[in-house]
N, C-alpha and C positions, 0 to 999 in steps of 0.2 A: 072236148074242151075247144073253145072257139081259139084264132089265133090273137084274136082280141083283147084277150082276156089276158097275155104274158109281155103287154107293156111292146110293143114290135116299133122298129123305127124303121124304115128303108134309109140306107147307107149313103153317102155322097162321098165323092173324092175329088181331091183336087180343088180349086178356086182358090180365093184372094189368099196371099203371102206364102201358099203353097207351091215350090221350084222342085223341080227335077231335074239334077245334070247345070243346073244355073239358070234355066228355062222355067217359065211359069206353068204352072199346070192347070186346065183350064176346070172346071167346076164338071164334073159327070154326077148324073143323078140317076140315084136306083142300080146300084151297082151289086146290090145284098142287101141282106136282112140283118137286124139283129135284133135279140127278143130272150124275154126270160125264160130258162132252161123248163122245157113241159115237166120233167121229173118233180119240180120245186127245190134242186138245188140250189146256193149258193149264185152258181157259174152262168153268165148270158151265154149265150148262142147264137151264131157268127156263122151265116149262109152265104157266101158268093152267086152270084147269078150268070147263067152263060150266054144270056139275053136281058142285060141288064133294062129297064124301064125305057129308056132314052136307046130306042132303037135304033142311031146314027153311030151308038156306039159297040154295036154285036160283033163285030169283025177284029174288035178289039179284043173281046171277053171270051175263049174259049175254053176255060176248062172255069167249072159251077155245075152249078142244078139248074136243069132247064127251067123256067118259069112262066106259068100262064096266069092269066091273071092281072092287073094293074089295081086294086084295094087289098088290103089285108080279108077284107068280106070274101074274096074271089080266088087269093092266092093260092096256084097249086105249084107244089114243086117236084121236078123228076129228076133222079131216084129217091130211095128214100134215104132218109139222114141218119150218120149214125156216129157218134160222139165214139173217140177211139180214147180221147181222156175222162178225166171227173171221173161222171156217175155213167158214164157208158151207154146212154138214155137210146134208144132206138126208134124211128117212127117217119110216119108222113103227116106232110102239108096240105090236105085236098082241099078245095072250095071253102079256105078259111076254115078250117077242121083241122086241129092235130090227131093224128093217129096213132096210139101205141102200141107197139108191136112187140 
C-alpha cells in the first residue's frame, strides 16, 4: 500500500497566536507525520520525526524515527512503527511503502 493512499499531512508546530511560557513560538515545519492508520482503523497515526524536514531545527528533535526522504513518494522511516494502543498495527515506511509486519 502506498503511503499515499492514507490521506498523510506532515505536521507543523508553533506559528501565529501560538506562545510558550508567554513567548511566541515560531512556525517549525515537518516535525511528523500524521496519516490514516494502515490497519483501516478508526484511529490516525501520529509519527514524530528526529530530523524533522526544516533541518535548522535537528538539534532540537531528538527522540522520533529517523527520516529520509522529503515527499510522501520517498518517505522512509527508522525503526519500525508499532501502535502500543488501538489496533496495535505493526510495520514500516520505506520509499513511500507501508509495510506490514
Amino acid at each position: 500500500m502506498k503511503l499515499t493512499e492514507l490521506n498523510p499531512k506532515f505536521i507543523q508546530h508553533g506559528g501565529d497566536g501560538i506562545y510558550r511560557d508567554g513567548k511566541p513560538c515560531p512556525s517549525e515545519e515537518g516535525v511528523g507525520i500524521i496519516l490514516n492508520c494502515p490497519c483501516g482503523c478508526e484511529e490516525e497515526l501520529y509519527v514524530p520525526f528526529s530530523n524533522p524536514l526544516d533541518e535548522n531545527l535537528g538539534a532540537k528533535y531528538q527522540k522520533g524515527w529517523k527520516r529520509t526522504g522529503d515527499t510522501f513518494e520517498t518517505l522512509t522511516l527508522e525503526p519500525s512503527i508499532q501502535r502500543r494502543t488501538a489496533c496495535k498495527w505493526h510495520g514500516y515506511i520505506r520509499n513511500g511503502e507501508i509495510i506490514t509486519v
